[in-house]
C-alpha positions as CSV (number, residue, x, y, z in Angstrom):
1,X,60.9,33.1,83.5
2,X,59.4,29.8,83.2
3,X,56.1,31.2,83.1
4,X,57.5,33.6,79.9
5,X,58.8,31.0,78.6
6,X,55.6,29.0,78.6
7,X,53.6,31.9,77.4
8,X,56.1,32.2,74.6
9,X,56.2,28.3,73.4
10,X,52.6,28.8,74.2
11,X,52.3,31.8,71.4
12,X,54.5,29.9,69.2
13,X,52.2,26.8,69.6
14,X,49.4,28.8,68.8
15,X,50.5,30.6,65.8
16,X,51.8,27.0,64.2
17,X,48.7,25.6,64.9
18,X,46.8,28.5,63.4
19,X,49.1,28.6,60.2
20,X,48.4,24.6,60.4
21,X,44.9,25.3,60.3
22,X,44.6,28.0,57.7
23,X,46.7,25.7,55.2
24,X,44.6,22.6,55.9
25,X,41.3,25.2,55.6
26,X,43.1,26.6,52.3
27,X,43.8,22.5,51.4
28,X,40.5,21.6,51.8
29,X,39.1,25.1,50.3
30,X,41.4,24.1,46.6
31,X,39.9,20.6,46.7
32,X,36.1,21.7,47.4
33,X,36.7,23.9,44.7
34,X,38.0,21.0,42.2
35,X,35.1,19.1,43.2
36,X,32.7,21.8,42.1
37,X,34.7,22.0,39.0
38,X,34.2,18.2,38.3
39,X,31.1,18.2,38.8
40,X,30.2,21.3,36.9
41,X,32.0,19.2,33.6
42,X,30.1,16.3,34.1
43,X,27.1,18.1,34.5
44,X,27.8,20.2,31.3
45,X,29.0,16.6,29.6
46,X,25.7,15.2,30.5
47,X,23.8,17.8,29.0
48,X,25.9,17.9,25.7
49,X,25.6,14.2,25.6
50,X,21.6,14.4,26.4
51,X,21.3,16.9,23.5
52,X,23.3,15.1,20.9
53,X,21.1,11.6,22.1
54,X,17.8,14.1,21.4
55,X,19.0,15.2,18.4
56,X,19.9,11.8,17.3
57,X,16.2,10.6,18.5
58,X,14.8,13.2,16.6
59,X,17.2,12.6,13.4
60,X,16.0,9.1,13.3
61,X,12.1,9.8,14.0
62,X,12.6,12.3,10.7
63,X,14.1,9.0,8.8
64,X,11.4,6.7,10.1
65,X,9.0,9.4,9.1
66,X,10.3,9.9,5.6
67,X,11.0,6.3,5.2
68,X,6.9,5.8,6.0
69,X,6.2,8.3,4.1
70,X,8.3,7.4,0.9
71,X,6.7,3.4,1.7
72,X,3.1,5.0,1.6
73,X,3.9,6.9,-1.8
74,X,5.2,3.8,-3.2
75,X,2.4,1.6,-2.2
76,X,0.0,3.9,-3.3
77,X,1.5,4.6,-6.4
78,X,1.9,0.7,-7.2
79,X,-2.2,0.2,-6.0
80,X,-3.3,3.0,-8.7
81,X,-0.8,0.8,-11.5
82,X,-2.3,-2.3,-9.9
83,X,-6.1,-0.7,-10.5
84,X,-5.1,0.5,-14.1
85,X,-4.1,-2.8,-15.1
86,X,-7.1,-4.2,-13.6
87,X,-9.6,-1.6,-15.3
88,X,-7.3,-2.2,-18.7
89,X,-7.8,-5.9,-18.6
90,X,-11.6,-5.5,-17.3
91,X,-12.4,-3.7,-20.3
92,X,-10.6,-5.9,-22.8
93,X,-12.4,-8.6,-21.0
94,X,-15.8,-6.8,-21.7
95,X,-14.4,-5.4,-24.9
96,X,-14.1,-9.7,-25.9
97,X,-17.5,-10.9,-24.3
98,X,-19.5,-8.2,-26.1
99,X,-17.9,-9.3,-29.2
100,X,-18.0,-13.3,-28.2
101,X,-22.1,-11.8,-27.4
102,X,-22.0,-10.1,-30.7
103,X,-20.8,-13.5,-32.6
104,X,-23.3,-15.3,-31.0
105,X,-26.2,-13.7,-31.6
106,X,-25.0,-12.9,-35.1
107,X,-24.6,-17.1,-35.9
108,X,-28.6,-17.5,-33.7
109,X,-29.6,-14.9,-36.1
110,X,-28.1,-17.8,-39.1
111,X,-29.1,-20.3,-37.6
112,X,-32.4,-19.0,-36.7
113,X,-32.7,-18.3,-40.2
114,X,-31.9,-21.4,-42.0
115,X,-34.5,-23.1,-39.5
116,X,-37.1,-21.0,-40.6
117,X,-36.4,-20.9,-43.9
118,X,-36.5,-25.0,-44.1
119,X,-39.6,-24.9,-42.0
120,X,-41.0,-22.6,-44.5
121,X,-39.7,-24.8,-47.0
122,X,-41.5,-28.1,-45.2
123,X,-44.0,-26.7,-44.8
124,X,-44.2,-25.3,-48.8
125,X,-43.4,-29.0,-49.5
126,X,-46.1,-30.3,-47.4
127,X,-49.1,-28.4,-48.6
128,X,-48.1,-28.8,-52.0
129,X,-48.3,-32.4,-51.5
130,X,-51.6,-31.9,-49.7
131,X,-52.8,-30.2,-52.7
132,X,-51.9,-32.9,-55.0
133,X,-53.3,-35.2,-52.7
134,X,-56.9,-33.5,-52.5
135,X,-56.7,-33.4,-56.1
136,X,-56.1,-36.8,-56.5
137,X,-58.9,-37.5,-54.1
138,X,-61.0,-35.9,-56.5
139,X,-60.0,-37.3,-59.6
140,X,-58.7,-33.7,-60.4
141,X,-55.0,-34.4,-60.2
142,X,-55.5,-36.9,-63.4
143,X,-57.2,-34.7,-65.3
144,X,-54.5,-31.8,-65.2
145,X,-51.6,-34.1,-66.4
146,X,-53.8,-35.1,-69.2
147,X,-54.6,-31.5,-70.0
148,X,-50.6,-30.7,-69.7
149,X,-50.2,-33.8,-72.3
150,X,-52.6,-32.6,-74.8
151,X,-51.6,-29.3,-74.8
């Protein structure tokens, strides 16, 4: 009987030890399968966070770009204003030296003719009193205030 005995606690060993088995296999099944899970969500939460920093990148590349943008409109628009002012006050500048150019050449012009008309004048003066000089030489100058007298 002993050896039916042994084949039954044997049997009995057996199917504990295979039940054993099964729920440590079914254990470690659940907790493989919890791991896949984890890592399934953080691999998902990586990717969602990967795409919100893109998206974020790409947000701020579109407000550095504007920003640029808006700069380089402003500049520019303040260069042209610069350049207006510049051509305004150019031309006034012109505008004053053709005038001051004008002036100048109008008082030449005065001056140039009061110098010629006391040249003209000197020089009226001076041959008149050559004339009355030759005719005094000559005993002519004399003879015309006499004439002027008597007449």
């Amino acid at each position: 009987m002993a050896s039916h005995n042994q084949s039954y606690e044997a049997g009995e060993t057996k199917g504990r030890t295979e039940e054993k088995t099964n729920q440590m296999m079914g254990n470690i099944g659940d907790k493989a399968q919890a791991a896949r899970d984890k890592a399934q969500e953080m691999a998902q939460a990586a990717k969602d966070k990967t795409q919100q920093t893109a998206q974020a990148a790409k947000d701020k590349t579109q407000q550095t770009a504007q920003s640029a943008k808006d700069k380089t409109c402003d500049t520019s628009q303040a260069a042209k204003e610069k350049a207006q002012e510049n051509r305004g006050a150019a031309k006034e500048k012109a505008s004053g030296m053709g005038q001051a150019t004008k002036e100048s050449a109008q008082s030449g012009k005065d001056n140039t003719q009061g110098f010629l008309q006391q040249t003209g004048e000197k020089v009226m003066g001076a041959a008149q009193g050559a004339t009355e000089a030759v005719k005094e030489t000559l005993g002519l100058g004399q003879h015309d205030q006499d004439n002027r007298r008597n007449h």
